[in-house]
BAFIDO-43141 format. One record per atom (N, C-alpha, C, O): residue number from 1; residue in three letters; atom name; x, y, z. Coordinates in Angstrom, 3 decimals. Example, Ala and Ser with C-alpha at 12.3 -4.5 7.8 and 13.67 -1.06 7.14 Angstrom:
! residues 2
REC  resi  resn  name      east     north        up
REC     1   ALA     N    13.190    -5.690     7.800
REC     1   ALA    CA    12.300    -4.500     7.800
REC     1   ALA     C    13.200    -3.300     7.800
REC     1   ALA     O    14.236    -3.319     8.465
REC     2   SER     N    12.850    -2.250     7.080
REC     2   SER    CA    13.670    -1.060     7.140
REC     2   SER     C    12.900     0.030     7.870
REC     2   SER     O    13.409     1.138     8.039
END
This chain:
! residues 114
REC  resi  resn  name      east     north        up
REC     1   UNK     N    16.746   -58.860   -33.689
REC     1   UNK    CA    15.727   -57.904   -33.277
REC     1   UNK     C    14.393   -58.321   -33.877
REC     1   UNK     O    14.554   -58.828   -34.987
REC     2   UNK     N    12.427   -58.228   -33.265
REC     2   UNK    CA    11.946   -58.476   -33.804
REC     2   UNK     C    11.143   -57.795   -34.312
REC     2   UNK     O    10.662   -57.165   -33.370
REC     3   UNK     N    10.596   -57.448   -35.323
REC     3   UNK    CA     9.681   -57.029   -35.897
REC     3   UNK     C     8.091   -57.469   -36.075
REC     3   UNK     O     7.609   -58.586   -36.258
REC     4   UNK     N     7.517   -56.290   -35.963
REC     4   UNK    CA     5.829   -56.860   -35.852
REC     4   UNK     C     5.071   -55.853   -36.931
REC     4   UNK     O     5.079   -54.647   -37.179
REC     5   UNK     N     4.395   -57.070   -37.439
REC     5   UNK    CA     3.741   -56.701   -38.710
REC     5   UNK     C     1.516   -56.778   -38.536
REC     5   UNK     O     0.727   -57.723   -38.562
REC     6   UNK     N     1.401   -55.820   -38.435
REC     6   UNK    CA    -0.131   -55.807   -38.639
REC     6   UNK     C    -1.051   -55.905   -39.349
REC     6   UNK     O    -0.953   -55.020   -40.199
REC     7   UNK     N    -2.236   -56.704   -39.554
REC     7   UNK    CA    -3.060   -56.871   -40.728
REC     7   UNK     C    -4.007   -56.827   -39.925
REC     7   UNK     O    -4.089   -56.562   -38.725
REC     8   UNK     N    -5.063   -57.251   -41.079
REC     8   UNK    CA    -6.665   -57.093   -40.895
REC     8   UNK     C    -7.833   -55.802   -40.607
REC     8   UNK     O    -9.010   -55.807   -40.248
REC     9   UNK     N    -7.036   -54.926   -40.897
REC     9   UNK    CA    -7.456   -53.352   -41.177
REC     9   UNK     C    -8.604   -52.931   -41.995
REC     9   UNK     O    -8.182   -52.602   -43.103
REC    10   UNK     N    -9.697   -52.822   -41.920
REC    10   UNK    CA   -10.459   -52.422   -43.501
REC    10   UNK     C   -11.707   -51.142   -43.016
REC    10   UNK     O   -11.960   -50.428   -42.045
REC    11   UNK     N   -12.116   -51.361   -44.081
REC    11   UNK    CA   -13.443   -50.573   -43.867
REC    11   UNK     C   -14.720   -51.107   -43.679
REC    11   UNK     O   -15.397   -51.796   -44.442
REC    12   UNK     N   -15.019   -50.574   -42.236
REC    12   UNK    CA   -16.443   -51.486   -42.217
REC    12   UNK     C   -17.701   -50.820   -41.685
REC    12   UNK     O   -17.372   -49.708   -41.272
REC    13   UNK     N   -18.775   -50.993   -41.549
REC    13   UNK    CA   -19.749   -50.203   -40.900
REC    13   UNK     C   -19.884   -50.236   -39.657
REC    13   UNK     O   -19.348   -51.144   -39.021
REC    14   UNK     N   -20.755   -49.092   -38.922
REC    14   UNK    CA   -20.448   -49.581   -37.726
REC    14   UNK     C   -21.590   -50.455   -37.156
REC    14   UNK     O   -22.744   -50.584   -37.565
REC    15   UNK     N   -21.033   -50.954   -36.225
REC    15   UNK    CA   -22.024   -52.097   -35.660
REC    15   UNK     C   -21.370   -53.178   -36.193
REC    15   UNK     O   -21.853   -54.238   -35.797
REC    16   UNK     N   -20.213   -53.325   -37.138
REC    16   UNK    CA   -19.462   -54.742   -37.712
REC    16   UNK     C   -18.275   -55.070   -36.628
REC    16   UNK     O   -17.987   -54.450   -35.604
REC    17   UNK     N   -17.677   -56.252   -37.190
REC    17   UNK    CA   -16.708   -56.659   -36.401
REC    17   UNK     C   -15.036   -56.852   -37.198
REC    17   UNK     O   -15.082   -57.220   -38.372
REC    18   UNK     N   -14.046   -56.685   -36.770
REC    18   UNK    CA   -12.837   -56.478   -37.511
REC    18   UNK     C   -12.137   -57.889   -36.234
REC    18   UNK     O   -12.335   -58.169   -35.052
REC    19   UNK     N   -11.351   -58.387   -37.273
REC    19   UNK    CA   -10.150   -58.939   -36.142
REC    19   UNK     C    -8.843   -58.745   -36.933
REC    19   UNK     O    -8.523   -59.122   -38.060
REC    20   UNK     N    -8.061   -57.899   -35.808
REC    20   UNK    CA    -6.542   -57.181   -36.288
REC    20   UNK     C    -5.635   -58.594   -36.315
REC    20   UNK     O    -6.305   -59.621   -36.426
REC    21   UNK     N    -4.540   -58.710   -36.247
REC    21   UNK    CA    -3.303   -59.695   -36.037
REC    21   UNK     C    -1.980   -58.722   -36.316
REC    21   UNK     O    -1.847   -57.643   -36.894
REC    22   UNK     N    -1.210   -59.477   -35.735
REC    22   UNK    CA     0.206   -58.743   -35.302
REC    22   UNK     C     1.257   -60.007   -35.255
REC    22   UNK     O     1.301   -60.747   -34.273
REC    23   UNK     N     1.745   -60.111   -35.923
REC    23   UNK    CA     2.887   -60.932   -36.214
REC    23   UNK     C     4.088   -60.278   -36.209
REC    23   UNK     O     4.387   -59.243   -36.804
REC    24   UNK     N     5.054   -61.277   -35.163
REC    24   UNK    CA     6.106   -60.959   -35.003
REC    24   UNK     C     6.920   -62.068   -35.757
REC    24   UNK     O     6.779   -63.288   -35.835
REC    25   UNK     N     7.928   -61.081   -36.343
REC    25   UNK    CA     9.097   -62.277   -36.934
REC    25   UNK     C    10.488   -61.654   -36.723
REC    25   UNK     O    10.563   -60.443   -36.511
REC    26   UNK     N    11.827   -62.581   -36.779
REC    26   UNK    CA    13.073   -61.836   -36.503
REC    26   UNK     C    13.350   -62.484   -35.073
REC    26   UNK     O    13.375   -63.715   -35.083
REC    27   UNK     N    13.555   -61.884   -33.892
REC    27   UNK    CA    13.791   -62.554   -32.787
REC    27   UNK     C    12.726   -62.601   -32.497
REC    27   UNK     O    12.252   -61.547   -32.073
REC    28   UNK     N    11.737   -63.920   -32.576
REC    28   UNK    CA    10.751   -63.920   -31.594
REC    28   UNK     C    10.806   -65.029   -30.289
REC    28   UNK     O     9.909   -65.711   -29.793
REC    29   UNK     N    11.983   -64.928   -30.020
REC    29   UNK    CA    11.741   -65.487   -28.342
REC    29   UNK     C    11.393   -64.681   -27.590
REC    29   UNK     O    10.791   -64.936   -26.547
REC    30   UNK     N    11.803   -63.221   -28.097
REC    30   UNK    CA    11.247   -62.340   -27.820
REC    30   UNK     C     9.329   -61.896   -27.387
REC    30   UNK     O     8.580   -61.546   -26.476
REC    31   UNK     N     9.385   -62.209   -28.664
REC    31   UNK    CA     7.408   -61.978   -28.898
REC    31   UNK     C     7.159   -63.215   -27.364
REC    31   UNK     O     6.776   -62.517   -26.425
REC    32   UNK     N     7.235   -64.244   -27.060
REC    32   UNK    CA     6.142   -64.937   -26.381
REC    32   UNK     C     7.091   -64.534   -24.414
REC    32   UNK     O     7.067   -65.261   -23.421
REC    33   UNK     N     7.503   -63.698   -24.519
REC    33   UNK    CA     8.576   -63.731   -23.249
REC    33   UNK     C     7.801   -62.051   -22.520
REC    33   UNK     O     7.890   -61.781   -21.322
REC    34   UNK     N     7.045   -61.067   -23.619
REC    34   UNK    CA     6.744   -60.286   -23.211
REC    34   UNK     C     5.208   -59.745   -22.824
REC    34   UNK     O     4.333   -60.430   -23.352
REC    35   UNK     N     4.755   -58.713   -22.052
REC    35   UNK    CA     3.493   -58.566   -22.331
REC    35   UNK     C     3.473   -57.583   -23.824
REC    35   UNK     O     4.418   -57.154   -24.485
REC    36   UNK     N     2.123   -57.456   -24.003
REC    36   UNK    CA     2.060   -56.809   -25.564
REC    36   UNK     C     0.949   -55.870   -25.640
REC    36   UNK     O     0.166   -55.756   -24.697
REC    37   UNK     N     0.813   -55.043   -26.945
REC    37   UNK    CA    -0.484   -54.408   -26.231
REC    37   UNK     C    -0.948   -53.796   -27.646
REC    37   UNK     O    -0.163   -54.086   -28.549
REC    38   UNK     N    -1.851   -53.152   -27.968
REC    38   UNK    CA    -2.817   -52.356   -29.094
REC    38   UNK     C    -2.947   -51.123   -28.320
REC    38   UNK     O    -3.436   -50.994   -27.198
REC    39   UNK     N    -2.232   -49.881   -29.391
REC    39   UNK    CA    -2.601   -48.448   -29.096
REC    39   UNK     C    -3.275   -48.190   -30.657
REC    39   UNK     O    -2.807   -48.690   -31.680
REC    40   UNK     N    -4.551   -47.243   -30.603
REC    40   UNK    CA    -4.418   -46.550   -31.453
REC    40   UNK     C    -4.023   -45.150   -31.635
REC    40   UNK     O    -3.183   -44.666   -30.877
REC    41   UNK     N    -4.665   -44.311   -32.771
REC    41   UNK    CA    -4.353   -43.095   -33.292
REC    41   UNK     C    -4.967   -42.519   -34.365
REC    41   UNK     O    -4.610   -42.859   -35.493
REC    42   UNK     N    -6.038   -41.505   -34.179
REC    42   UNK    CA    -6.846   -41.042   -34.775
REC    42   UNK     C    -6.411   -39.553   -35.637
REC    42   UNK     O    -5.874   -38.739   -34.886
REC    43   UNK     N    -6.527   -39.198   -36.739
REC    43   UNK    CA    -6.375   -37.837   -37.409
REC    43   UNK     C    -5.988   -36.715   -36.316
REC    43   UNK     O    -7.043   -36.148   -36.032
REC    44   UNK     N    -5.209   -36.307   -35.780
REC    44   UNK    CA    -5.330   -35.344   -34.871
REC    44   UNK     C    -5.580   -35.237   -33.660
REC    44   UNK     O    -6.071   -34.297   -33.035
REC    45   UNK     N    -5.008   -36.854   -33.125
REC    45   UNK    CA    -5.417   -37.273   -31.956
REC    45   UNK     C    -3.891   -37.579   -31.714
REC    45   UNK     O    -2.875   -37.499   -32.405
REC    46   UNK     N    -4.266   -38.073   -30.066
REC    46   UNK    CA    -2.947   -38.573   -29.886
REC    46   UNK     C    -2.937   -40.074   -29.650
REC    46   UNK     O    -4.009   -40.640   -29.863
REC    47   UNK     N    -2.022   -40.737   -29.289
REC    47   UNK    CA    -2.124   -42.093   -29.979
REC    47   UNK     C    -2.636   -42.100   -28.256
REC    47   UNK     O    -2.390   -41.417   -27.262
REC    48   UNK     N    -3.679   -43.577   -28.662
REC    48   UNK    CA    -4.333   -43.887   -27.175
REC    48   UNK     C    -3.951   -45.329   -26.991
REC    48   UNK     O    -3.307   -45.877   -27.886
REC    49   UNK     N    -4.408   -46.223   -25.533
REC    49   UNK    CA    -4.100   -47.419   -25.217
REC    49   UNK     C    -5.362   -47.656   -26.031
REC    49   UNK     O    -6.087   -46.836   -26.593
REC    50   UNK     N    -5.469   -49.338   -25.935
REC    50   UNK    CA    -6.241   -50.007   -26.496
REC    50   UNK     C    -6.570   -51.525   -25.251
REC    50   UNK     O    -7.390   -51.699   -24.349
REC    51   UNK     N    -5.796   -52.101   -25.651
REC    51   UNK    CA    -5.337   -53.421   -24.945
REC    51   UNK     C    -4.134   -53.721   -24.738
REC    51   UNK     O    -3.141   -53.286   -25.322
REC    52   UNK     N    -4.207   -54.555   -23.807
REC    52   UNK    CA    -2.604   -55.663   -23.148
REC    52   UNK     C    -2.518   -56.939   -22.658
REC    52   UNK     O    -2.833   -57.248   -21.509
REC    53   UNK     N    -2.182   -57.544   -23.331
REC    53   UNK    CA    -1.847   -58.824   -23.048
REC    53   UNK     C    -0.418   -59.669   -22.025
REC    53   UNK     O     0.712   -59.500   -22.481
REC    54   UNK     N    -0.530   -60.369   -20.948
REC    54   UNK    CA     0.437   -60.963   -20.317
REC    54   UNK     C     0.881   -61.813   -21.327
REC    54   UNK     O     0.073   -62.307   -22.115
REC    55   UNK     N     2.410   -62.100   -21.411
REC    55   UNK    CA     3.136   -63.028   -21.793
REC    55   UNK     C     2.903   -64.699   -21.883
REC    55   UNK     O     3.480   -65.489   -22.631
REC    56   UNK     N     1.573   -65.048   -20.589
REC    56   UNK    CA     1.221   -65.900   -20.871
REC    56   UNK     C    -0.261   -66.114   -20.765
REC    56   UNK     O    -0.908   -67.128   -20.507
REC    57   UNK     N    -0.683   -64.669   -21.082
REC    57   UNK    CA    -2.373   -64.497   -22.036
REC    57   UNK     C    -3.299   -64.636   -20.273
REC    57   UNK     O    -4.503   -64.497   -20.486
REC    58   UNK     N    -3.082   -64.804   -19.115
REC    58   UNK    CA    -3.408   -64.774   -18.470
REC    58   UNK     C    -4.422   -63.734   -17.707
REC    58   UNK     O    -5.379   -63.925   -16.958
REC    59   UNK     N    -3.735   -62.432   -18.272
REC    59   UNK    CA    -4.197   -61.017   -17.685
REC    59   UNK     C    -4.011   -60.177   -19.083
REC    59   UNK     O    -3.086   -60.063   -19.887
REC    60   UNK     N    -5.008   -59.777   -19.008
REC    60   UNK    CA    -5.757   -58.564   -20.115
REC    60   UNK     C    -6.108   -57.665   -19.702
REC    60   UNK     O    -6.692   -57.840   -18.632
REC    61   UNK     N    -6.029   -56.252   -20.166
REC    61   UNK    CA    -5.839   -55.005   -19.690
REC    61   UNK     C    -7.063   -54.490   -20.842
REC    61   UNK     O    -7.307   -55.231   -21.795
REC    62   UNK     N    -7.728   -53.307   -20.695
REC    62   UNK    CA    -8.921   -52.616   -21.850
REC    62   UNK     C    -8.860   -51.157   -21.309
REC    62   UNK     O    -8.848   -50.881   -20.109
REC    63   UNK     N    -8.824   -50.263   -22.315
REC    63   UNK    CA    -9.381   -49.271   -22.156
REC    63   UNK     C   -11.046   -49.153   -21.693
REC    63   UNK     O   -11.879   -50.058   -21.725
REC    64   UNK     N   -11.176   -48.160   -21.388
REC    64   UNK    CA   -13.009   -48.197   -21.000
REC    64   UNK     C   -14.005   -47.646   -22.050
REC    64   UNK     O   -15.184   -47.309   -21.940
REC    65   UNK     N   -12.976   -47.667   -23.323
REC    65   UNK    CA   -13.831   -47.146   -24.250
REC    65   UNK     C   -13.908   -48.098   -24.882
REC    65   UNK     O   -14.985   -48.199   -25.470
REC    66   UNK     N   -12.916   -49.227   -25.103
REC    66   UNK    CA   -13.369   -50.656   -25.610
REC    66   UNK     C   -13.502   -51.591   -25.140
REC    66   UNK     O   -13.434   -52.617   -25.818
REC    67   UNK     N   -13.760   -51.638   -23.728
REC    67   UNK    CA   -13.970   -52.966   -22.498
REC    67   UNK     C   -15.383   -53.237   -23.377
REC    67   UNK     O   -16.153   -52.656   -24.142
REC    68   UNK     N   -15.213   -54.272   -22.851
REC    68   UNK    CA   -16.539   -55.129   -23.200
REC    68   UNK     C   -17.410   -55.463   -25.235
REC    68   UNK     O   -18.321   -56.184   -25.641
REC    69   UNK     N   -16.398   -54.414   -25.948
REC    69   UNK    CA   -16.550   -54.644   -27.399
REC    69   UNK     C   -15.266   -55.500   -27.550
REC    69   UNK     O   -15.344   -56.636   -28.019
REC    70   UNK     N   -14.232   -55.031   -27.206
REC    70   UNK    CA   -12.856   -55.735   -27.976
REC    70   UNK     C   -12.470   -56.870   -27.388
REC    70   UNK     O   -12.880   -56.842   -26.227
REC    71   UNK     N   -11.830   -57.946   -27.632
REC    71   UNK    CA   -10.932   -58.652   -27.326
REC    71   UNK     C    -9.313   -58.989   -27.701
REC    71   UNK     O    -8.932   -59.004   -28.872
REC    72   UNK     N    -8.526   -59.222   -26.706
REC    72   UNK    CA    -7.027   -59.723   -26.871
REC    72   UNK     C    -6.764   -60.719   -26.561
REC    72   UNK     O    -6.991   -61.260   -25.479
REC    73   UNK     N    -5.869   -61.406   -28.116
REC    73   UNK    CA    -5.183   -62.526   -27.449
REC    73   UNK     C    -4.624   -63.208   -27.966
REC    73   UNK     O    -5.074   -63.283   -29.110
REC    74   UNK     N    -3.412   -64.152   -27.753
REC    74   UNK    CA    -2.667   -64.379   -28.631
REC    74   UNK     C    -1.750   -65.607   -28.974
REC    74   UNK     O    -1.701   -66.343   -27.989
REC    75   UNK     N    -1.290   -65.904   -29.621
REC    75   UNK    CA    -0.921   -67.395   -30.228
REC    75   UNK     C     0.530   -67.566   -30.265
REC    75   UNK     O     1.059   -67.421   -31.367
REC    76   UNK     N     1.635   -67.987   -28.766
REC    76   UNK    CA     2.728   -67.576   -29.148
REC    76   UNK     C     3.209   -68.815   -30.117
REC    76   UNK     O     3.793   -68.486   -31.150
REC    77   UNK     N     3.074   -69.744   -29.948
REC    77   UNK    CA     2.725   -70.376   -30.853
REC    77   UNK     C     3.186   -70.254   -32.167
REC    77   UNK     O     4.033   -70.895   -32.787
REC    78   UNK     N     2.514   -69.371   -32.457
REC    78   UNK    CA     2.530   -68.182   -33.929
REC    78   UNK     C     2.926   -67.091   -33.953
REC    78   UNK     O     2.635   -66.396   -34.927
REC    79   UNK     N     3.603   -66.637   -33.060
REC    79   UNK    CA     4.561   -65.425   -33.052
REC    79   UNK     C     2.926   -64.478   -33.442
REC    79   UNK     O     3.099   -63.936   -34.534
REC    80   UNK     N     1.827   -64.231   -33.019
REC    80   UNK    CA     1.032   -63.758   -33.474
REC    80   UNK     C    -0.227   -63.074   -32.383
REC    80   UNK     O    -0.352   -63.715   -31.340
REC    81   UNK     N    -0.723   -62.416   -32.465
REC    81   UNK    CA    -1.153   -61.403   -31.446
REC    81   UNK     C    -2.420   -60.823   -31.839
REC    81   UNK     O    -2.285   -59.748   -32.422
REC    82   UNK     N    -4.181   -61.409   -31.618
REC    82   UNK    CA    -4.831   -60.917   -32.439
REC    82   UNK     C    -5.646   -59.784   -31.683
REC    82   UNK     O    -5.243   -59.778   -30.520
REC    83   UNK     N    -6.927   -58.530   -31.929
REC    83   UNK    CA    -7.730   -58.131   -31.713
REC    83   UNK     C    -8.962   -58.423   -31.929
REC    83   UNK     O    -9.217   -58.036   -33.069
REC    84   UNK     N    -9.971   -58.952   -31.401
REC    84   UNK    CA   -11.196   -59.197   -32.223
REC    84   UNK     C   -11.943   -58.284   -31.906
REC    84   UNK     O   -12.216   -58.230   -30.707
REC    85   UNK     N   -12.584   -57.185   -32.865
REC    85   UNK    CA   -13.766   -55.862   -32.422
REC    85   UNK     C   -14.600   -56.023   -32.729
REC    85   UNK     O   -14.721   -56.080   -33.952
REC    86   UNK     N   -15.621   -56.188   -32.014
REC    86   UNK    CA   -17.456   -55.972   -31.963
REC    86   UNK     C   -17.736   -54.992   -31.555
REC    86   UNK     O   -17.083   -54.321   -30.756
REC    87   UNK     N   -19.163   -54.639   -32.223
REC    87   UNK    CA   -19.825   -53.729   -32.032
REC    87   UNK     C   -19.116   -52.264   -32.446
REC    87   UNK     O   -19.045   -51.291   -31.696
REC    88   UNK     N   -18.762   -52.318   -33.405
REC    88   UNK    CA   -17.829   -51.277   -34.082
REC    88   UNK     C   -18.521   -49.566   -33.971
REC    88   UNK     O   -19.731   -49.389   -34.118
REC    89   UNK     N   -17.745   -48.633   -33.750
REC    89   UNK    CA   -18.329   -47.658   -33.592
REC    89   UNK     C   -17.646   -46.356   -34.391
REC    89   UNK     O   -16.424   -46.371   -34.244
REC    90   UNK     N   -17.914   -45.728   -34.843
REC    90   UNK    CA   -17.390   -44.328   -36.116
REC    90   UNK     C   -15.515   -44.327   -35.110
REC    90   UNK     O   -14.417   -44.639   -35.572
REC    91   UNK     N   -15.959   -43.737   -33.366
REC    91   UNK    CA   -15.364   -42.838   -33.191
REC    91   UNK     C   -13.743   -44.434   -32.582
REC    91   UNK     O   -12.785   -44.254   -31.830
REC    92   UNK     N   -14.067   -45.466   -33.178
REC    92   UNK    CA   -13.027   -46.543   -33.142
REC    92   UNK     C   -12.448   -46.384   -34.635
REC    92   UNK     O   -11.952   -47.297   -35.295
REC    93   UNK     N   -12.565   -45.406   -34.931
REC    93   UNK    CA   -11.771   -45.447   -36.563
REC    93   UNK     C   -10.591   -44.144   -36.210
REC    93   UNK     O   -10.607   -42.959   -35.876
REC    94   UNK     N    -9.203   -45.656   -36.652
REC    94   UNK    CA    -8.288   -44.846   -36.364
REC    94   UNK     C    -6.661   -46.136   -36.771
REC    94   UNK     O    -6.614   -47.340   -37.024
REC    95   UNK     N    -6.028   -45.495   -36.693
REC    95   UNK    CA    -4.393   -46.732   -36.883
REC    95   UNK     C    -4.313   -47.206   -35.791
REC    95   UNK     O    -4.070   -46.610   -34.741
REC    96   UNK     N    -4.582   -48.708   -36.010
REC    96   UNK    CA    -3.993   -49.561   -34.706
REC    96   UNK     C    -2.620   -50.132   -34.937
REC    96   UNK     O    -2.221   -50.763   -35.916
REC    97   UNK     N    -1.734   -49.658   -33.432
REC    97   UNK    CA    -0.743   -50.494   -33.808
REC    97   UNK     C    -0.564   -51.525   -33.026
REC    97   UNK     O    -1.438   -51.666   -32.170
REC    98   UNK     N     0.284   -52.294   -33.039
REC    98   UNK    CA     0.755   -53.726   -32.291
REC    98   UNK     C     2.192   -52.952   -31.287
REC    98   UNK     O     2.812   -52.273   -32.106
REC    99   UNK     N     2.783   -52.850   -30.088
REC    99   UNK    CA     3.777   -52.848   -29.417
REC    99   UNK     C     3.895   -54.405   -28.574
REC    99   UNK     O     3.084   -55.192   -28.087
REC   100   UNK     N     5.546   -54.327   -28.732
REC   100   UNK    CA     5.718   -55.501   -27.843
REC   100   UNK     C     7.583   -54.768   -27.330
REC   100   UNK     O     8.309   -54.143   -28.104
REC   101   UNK     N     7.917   -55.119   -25.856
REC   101   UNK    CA     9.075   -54.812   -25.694
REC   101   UNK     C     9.884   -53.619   -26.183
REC   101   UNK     O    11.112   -53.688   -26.231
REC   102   UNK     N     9.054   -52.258   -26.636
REC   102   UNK    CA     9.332   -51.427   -27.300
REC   102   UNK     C     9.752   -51.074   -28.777
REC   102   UNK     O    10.321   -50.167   -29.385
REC   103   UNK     N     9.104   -52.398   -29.039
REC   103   UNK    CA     9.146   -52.304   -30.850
REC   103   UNK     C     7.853   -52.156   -30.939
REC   103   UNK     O     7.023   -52.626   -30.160
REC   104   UNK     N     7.508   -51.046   -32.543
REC   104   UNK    CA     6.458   -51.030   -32.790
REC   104   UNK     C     6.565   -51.595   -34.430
REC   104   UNK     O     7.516   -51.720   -35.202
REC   105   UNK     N     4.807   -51.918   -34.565
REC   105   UNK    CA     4.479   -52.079   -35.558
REC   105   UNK     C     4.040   -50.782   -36.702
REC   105   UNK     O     3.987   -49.659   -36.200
REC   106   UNK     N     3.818   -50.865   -37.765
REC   106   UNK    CA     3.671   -49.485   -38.763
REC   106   UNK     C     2.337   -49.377   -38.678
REC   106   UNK     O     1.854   -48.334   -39.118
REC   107   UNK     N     1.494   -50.321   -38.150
REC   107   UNK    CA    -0.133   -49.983   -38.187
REC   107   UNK     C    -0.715   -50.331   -39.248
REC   107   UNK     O    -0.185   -50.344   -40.360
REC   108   UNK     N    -2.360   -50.780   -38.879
REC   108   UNK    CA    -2.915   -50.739   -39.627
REC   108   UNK     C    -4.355   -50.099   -39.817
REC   108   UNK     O    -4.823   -49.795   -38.720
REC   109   UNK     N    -5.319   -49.763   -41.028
REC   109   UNK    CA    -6.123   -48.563   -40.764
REC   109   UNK     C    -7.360   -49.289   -40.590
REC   109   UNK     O    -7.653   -50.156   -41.413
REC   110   UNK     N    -8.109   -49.037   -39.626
REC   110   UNK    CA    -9.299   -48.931   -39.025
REC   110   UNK     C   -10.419   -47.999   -39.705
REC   110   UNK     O   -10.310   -46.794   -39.480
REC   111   UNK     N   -11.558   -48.463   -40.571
REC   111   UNK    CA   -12.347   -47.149   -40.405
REC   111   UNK     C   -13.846   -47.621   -40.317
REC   111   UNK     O   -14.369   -48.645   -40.757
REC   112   UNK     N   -14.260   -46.797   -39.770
REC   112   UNK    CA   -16.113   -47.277   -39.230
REC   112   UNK     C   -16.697   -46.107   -40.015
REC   112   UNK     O   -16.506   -44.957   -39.620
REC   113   UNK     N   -17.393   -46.362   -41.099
REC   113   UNK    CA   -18.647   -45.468   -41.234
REC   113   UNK     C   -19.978   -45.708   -40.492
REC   113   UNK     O   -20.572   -46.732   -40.154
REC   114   UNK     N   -20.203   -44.522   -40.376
REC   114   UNK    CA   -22.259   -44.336   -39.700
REC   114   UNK     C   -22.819   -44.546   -40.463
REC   114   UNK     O   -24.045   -44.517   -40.356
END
């Protein structure tokens, strides 16, 4: 079974840039066979999409609240799955997680001060 592990989480201002990663380890013939994707989840929110990635990075999916700041994409390669965020904004502070094939990752924390 595989497991996916998330980093690159911190605190930053807004208007900065973060890049997440998501590493899968355990079965990852798994990780490069599926599409994949970034939801977050804010204090009292409910968890939202983010991004999605095809299995072979071809087709990318965005919410419309982060089209054109975020990017996806990923290294199967490296059993590894990154986010890159520009143009950072307060109301993008929140737990991103990594899904792939219905495993999730534990998240990691996002926060934008004004």
């Amino acid at each position: 079974q595989m497991q996916l592990f998330e980093s690159g989480g911190a605190l930053v201002q807004a208007g900065g840039s973060l890049r997440l990663a998501c590493e899968g380890s355990g079965d990852t013939d798994t990780f490069s066979r599926t599409i994949m994707g970034w939801f977050r989840q804010a204090p009292g929110k409910e968890r939202e999409f983010v991004a999605a990635i095809s299995w072979r990075a071809d087709l990318t999916y965005y919410s419309d609240s982060v089209k054109g700041r975020f990017a996806i994409s990923r290294d199967n390669s490296k059993n590894t799955m990154y986010l890159q965020m520009e143009r950072l904004k307060p109301e993008d502070t929140a737990r991103y997680s990594c899904v792939s094939d219905l495993t999730w990752g534990q998240g990691t924390q996002v926060t934008v001060s004004s």
